[in-house]
C-alpha positions in Angstrom: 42.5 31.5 109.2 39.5 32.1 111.3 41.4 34.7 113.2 42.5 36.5 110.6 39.3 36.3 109.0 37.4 38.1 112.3 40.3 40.3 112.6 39.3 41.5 109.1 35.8 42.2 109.7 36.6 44.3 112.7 38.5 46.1 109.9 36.0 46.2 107.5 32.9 47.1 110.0 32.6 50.6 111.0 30.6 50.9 113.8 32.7 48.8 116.3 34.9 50.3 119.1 37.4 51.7 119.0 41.1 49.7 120.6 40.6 49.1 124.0 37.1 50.0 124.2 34.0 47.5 124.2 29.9 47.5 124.2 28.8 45.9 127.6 25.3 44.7 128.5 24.9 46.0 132.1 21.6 45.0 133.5 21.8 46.9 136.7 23.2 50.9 137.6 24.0 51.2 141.4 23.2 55.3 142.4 24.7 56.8 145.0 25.1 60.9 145.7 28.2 63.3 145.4 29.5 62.2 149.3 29.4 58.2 148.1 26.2 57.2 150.0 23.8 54.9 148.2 20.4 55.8 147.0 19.2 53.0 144.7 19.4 50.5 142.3 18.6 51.4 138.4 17.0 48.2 136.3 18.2 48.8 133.1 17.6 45.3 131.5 15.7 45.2 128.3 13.9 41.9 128.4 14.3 38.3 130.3 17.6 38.0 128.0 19.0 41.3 127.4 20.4 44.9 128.8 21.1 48.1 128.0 24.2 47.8 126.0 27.5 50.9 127.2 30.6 51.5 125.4 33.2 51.1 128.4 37.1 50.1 128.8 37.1 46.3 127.2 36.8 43.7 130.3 40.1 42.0 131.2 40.7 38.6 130.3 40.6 36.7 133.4 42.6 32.9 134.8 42.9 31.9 138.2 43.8 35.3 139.8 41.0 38.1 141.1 41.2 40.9 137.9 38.9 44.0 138.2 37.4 45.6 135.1 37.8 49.5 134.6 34.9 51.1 137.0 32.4 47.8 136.8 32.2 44.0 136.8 30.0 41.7 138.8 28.6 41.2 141.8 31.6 39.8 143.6 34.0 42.4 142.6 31.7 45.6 143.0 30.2 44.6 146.5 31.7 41.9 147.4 28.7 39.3 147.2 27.4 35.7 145.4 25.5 33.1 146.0 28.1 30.9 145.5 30.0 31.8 148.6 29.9 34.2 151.9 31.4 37.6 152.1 34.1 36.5 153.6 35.2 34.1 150.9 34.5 36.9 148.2 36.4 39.4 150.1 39.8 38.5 147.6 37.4 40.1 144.3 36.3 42.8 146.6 39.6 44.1 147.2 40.7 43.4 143.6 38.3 46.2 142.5 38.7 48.3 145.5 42.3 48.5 144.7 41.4 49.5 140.9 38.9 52.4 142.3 42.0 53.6 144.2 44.1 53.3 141.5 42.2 55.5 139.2 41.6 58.0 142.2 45.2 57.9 142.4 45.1 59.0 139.0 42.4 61.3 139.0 42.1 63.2 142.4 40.7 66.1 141.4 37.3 64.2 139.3 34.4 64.9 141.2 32.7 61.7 139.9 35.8 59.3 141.0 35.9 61.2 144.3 31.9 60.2 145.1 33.3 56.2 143.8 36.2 56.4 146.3 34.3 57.6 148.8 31.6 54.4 148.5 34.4 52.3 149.1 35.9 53.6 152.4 33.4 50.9 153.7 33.6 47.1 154.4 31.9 45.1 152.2 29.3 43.8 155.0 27.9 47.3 155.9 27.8 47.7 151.9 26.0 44.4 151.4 23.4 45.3 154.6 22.3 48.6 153.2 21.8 47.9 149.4 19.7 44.8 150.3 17.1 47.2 151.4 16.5 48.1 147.9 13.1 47.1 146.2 15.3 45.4 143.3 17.7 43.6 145.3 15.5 40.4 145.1 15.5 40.5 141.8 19.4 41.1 141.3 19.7 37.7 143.6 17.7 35.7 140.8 19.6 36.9 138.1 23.2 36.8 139.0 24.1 33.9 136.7 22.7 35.7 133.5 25.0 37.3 131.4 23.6 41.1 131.7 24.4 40.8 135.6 27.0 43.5 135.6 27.2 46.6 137.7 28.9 50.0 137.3 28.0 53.6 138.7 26.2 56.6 138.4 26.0 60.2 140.1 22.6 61.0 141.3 21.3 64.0 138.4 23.9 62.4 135.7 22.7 61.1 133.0 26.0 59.2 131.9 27.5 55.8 133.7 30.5 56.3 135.7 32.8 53.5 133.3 31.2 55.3 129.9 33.1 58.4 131.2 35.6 59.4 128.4 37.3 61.9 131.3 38.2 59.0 133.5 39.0 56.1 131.0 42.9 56.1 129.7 43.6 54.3 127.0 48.1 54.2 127.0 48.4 53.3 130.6 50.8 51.0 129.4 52.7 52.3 126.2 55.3 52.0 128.3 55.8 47.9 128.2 58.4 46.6 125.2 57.0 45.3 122.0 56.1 41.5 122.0 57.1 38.8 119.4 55.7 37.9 116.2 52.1 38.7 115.9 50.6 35.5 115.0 47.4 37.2 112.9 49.0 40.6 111.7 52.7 39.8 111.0 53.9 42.8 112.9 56.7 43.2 115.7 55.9 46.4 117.4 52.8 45.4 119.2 52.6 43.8 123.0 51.9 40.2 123.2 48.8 39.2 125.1 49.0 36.6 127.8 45.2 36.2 128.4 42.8 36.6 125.9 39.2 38.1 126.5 36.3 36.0 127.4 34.0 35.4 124.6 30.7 33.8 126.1 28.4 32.0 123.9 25.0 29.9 125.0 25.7 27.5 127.2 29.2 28.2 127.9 30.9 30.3 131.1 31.3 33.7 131.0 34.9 33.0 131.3 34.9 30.9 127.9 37.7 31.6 125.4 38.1 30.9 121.9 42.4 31.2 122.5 43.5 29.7 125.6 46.4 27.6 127.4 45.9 26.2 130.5 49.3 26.9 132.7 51.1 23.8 133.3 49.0 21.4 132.0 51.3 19.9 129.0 51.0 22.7 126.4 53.8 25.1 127.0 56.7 24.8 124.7 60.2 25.7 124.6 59.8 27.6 127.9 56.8 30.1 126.7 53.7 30.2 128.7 50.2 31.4 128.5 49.6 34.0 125.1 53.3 33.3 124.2 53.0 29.9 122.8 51.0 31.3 119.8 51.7 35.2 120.3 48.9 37.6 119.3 49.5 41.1 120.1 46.9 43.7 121.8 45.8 45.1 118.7 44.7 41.6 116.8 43.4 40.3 119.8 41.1 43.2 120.2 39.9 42.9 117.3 39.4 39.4 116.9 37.3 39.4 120.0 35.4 42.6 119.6 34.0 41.1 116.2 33.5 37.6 117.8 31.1 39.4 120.5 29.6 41.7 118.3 28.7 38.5 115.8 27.5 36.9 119.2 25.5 39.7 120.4 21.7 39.1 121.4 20.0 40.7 118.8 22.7 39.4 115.9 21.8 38.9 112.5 24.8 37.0 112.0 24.2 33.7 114.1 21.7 31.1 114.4 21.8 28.5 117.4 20.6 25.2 117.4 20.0 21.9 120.0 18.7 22.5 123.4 20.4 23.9 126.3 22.6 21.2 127.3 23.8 20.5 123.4 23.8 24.1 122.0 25.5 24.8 118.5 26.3 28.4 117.4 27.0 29.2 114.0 28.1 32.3 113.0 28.4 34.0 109.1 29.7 36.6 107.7 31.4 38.2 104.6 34.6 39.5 103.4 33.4 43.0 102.0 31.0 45.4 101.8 29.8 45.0 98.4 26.5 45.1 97.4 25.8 40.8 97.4 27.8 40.7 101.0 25.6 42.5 102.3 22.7 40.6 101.3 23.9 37.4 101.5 24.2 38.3 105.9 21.3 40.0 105.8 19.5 36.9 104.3 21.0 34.1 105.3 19.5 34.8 109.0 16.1 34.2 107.6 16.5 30.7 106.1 18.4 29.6 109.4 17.6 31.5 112.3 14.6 32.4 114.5 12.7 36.1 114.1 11.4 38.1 116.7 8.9 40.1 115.2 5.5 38.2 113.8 5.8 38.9 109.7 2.6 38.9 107.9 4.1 37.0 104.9 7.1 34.7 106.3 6.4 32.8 102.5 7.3 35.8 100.6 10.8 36.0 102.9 12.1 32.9 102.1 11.3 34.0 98.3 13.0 37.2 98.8 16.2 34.6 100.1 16.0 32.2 97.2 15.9 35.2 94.5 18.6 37.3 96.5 20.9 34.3 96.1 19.5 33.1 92.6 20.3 36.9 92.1 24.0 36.3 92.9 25.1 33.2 91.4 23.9 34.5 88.5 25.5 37.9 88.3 22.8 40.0 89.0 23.9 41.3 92.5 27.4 42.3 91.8 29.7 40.9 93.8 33.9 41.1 93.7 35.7 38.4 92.1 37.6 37.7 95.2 34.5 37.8 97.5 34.5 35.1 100.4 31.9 33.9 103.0 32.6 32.6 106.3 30.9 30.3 108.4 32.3 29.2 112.1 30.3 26.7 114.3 31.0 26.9 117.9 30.0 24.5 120.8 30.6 24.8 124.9 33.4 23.1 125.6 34.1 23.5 129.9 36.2 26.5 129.9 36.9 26.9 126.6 35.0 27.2 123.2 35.7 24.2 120.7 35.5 24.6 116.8 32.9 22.0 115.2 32.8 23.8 111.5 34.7 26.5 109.8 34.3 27.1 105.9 35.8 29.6 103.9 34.0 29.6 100.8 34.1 31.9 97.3 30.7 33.9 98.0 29.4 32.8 94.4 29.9 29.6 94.9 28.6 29.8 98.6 25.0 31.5 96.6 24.5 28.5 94.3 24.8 25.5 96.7 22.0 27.6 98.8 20.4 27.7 95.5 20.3 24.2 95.6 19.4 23.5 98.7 16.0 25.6 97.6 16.0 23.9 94.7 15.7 20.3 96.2 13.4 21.1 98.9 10.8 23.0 96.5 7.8 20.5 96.2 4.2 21.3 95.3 2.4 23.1 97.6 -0.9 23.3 97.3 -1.7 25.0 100.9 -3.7 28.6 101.1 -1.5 29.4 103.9 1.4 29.3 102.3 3.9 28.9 105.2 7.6 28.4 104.7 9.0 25.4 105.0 12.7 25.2 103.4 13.9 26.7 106.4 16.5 24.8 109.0 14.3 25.2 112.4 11.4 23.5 109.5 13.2 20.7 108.8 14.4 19.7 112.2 10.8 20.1 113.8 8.9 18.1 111.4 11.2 15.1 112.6 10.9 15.6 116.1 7.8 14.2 118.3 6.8 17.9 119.6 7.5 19.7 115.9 10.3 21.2 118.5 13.4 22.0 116.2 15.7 22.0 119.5 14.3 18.6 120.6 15.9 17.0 117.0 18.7 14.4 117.9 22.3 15.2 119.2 24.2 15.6 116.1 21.5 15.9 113.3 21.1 19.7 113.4 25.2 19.7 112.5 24.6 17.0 110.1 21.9 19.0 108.5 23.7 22.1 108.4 27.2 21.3 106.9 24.8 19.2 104.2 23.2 22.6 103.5 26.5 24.9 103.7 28.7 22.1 101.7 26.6 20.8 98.8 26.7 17.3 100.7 23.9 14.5 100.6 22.1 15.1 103.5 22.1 12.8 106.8 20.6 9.5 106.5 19.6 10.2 110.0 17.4 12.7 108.7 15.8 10.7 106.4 15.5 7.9 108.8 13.6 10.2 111.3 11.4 11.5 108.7 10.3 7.6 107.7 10.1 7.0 111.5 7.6 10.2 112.1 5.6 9.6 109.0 4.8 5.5 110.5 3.9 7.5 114.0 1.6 10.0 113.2 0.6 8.5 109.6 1.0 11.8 107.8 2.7 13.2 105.1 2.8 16.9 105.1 5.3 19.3 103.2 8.2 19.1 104.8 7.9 15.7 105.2 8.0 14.7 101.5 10.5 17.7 100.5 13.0 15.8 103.0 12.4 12.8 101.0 12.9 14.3 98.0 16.2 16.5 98.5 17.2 13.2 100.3 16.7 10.8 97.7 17.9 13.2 94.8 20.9 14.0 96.1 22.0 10.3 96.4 24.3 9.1 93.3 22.6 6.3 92.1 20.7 4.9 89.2 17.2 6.0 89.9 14.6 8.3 88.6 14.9 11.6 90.0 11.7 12.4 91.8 10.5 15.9 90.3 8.4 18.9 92.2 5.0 17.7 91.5 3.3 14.2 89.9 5.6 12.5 87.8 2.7 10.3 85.3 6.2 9.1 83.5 8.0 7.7 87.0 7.8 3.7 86.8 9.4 3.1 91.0 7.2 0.4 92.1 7.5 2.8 95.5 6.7 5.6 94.2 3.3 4.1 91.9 2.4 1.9 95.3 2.2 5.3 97.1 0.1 7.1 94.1 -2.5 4.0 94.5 -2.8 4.2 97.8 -3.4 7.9 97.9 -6.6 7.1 95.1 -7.7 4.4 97.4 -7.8 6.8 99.8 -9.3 9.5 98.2 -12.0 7.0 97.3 -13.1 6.4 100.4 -12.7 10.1 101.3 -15.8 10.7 99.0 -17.6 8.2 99.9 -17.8 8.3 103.2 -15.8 11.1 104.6 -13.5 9.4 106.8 -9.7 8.0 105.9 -9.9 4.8 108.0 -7.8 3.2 105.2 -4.4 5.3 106.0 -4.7 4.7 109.7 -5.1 0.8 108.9 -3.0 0.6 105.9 -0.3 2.9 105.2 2.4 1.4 107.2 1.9 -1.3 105.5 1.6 -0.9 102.5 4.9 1.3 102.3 6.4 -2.0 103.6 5.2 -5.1 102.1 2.7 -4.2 99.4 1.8 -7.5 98.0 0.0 -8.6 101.5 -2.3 -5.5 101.3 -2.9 -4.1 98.2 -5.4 -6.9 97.4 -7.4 -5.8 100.5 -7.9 -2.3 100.2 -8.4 -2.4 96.5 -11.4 -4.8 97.3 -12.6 -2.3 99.6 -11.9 -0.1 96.9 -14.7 -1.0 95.1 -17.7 -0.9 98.0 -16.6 2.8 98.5 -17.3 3.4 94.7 -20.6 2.0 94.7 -21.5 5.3 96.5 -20.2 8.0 94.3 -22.1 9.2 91.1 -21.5 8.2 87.8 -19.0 10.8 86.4 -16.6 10.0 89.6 -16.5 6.1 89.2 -15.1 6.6 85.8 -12.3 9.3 86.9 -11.3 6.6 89.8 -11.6 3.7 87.8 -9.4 5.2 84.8 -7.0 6.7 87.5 -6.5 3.5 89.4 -6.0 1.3 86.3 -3.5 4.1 84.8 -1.4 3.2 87.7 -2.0 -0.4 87.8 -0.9 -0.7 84.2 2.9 0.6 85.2 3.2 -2.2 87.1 5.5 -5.2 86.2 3.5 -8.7 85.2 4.3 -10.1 88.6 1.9 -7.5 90.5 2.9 -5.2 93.5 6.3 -5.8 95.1 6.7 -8.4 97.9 9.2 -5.6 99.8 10.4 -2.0 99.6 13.4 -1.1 101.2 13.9 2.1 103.1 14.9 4.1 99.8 11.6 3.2 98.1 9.5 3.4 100.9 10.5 7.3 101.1 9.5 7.1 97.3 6.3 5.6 98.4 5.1 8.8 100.5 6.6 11.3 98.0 4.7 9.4 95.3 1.3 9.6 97.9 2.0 13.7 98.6 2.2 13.9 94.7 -1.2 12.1 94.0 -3.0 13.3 96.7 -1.9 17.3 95.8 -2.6 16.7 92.2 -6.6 15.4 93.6 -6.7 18.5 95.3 -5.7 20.4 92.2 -8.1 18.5 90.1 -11.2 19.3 92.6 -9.9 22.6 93.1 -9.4 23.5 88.9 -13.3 21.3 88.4 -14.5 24.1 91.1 -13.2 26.7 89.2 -14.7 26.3 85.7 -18.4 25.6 87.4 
């Protein structure tokens, strides 16, 4: 399913290469004249992460055995050279692609460009190696041999086209001649060759060798006397395609991923549709902004996440047309040693995909009462107002996945978060936005018995949490005004979200020293405010306990009161 799936966006996009052909980052362009002599190094990287992206022969899939790609590769095939090893041990890769420039010379003898290529590598790999480490960007080259852009190819000195881009030199039937393979495994077909290998398809914090098809030889996974690609045959054409729309989903500057964890526990999701209709295409092109990170600075990252909700609010309710067999697709990958391992695939019906996000914006909307209006529904949001630093990738192993399947699926989400909310909130003694919106979407998407906790100040909700943490927030208000400090939720709050009874009595005796100190008219609102919540309690007084449910209902029920204060001061400012 997730084959065929990719298989059929490489179908369906239009601006992928063609069979046998891929785009290649390659950070650095070795120049050398007509006669094959060197003359410089070319940095053609676009930032710390990135290259200038080619459209060359698709790179070979690789095992144990030295393979050379078609007229570049790395450093140990084009010269011969790693820091992992001496000359002499790389000499096997060197030769690989030696051999390949020969073969296409072979092919091409009369190509003035392959001539100068030939000609570079009548040489041994030493006397190579000592002359282009006199260049100014060889140091450079050395420190970035490990990144993923670290890939070499040619150019003639006054051309302004790569030598593997060359459309003269790059044949595309060299082997027509090899008999069909069996069953195609994706496409149903007969008449197309079986691959043994499948291409790399690198993602963060895997190696560049790192396949999402793969069987190791002779390790227990050959069957009926197949091996390699033929255990679960996929021919050339399907495996092309797959891969080319995995990497182009995986590409740096992709709208269609988000990643999440640090970089030892990495997660990459990728999304995407199964047409081109008109809500498709929104739903990729918004979907990026609830989960992943910009680049650019936007002057209203608020009104964004409000273009999301309505664009999806927009589709569920038929207002973006959308086909009646439209699908979304969602695949989570993780590092896996040489492989890639599947953590989450869902194949969903794309209207039903647009109103579970719908939901998930409808649970995490709270009041919000801020000038700056910053998002805060958002994944990277959520995880960073659990963590220590406000670091989304320092969240817990396993709670970004828990979050996001709860989010993609409809599902309660993780008690974990929750739990880590709770656990911030005692540390730092503060209830911001995110904070109580995780409470909320938390407790309301349990199935049980309770009031549901609503968007702003509920006068009508009776939880002994959630009235405790309304009090508190009055008490504190109180003292606010009086004498502009908050002494009270430093000393207090962890408290009395916890065991109530033992403190309630205290600060509500202190309580009534700070109201000595305001006017008239503000004793009166505080004193009718306190005892309207007072009132809604049973006979028997505050609770002794609050388990951990209630004591989340506690701080929603303190955001509430203290936003609806700062609405009240904010409307009494208005009218003077």
């Amino acid at each position: 399913m997730i084959l065929k799936a990719l298989y059929d966006y490489y179908q369906r996009c239009e601006n992928l290469p063609a069979l046998g052909m891929e785009f290649k980052e390659i950070g650095f362009i070795i120049v050398i004249d007509n006669n094959g002599n060197f003359l410089r190094f070319e940095d053609r990287r676009i930032d710390k992460k990135s290259a200038q992206q080619f459209l060359v022969k698709k790179s070979v899939g690789r095992s144990s055995a030295p393979v050379a790609n078609y007229l570049y590769d790395n450093s140990q095939y084009v010269f011969g050279y790693s820091t992992k090893g001496d000359i002499n041990s790389m000499r096997k890769y060197y030769d690989t692609f030696q051999a390949k420039i020969k073969e296409i010379y072979e092919l091409y003898p009369d190509n003035e460009t392959i001539k100068a290529i030939y000609a570079f590598y009548q040489k041994e790999p030493s006397d190579i190696v000592e002359e282009i480490q006199n260049d100014p960007l060889w140091n450079e080259i050395i420190k970035n041999l490990n990144k993923k852009y670290s890939t070499f190819s040619f150019l003639i000195d006054g051309d302004t086209e790569i030598v593997a881009s060359k459309k003269e030199l790059i044949n595309l039937r060299e082997n027509d001649q090899e008999k069909a393979g069996a069953l195609c495994l994706i496409t149903g077909n007969r008449n197309s060759k079986t691959v043994e290998v499948t291409t790399a398809t690198m993602i963060q914090g895997s190696q560049a060798t790192a396949k999402l098809v793969a069987f190791q030889i002779n390790s227990g996974y050959d069957s009926y006397g197949k091996s390699k690609g033929y255990n679960a045959p996929i021919s050339e054409e399907a495996e092309f395609a797959y891969t080319t729309a995995l990497n182009h989903l995986l590409r740096s500057n992709s709208h269609n991923k988000f990643i999440i964890g640090k970089e030892s526990y990495t997660r990459t999701f990728l999304f995407w549709a199964s047409s081109n209709s008109e809500a498709s295409k929104a739903t990729e092109e918004n979907l990026f902004a609830l989960f992943g990170r910009s680049e650019t600075e936007d002057d209203d990252p608020n009104k964004r996440i409000e273009m999301v909700k309505s664009v999806f609010m927009s589709i569920y309710n038929g207002k973006l047309s959308a086909n009646k067999d439209d699908k979304f697709f969602i695949l989570g990958l993780a590092p896996n040693a040489a492989r890639i391992a599947v953590i989450y695939w869902n194949e969903i019906p794309l209207r039903e995909f647009s109103k579970i996000i719908s939901q998930h914006f409808e649970d995490m909307t709270i009041i919000d009462t801020r000038k700056e209006k910053k998002p805060y529904i958002g994944l990277h949001s959520i995880l960073g107002s659990v963590t220590l630093g406000g670091k989304s990738s320092d969240a817990t192993p396993n709670l970004p996945d828990s979050v996001v399947k709860s989010i993609f699926q409809g599902l309660p989400y993780p008690a974990s978060l929750f739990q880590s909310c709770i656990r911030r909130i005692r540390a730092e003694q503060s209830v911001n936005i995110v904070r109580a919106a995780i409470i909320k979407a938390y407790l309301n998407r349990l199935n049980n018995n309770y009031t549901k906790i609503d968007i702003m100040l509920d006068k009508e909700n009776q939880n002994e949490g959630y009235l405790c943490g309304r009090l508190f927030a009055v008490l504190e208000k109180i003292q606010e005004d009086a004498n502009g400090i908050h002494t009270i939720r430093e000393r207090y709050m962890n408290s009395a979200s916890t065991t109530p009874a033992m403190v309630f009595s205290t600060i509500l005796n202190l309580s009534t020293h700070h109201l000595e100190k305001l006017n008239n008219g503000a004793q009166i609102f505080y004193e009718k405010l306190k005892q309207e919540i007072i009132s809604k309690f049973k006979a028997n007084g505050f609770p002794s306990h609050l388990d951990l449910q209630n004591q989340g209902r506690f701080f929603v029920g303190y955001y509430h009161q203290r936003q609806d204060l700062f609405m009240s001061k904010e409307n009494k400012e208005t009218e003077e």
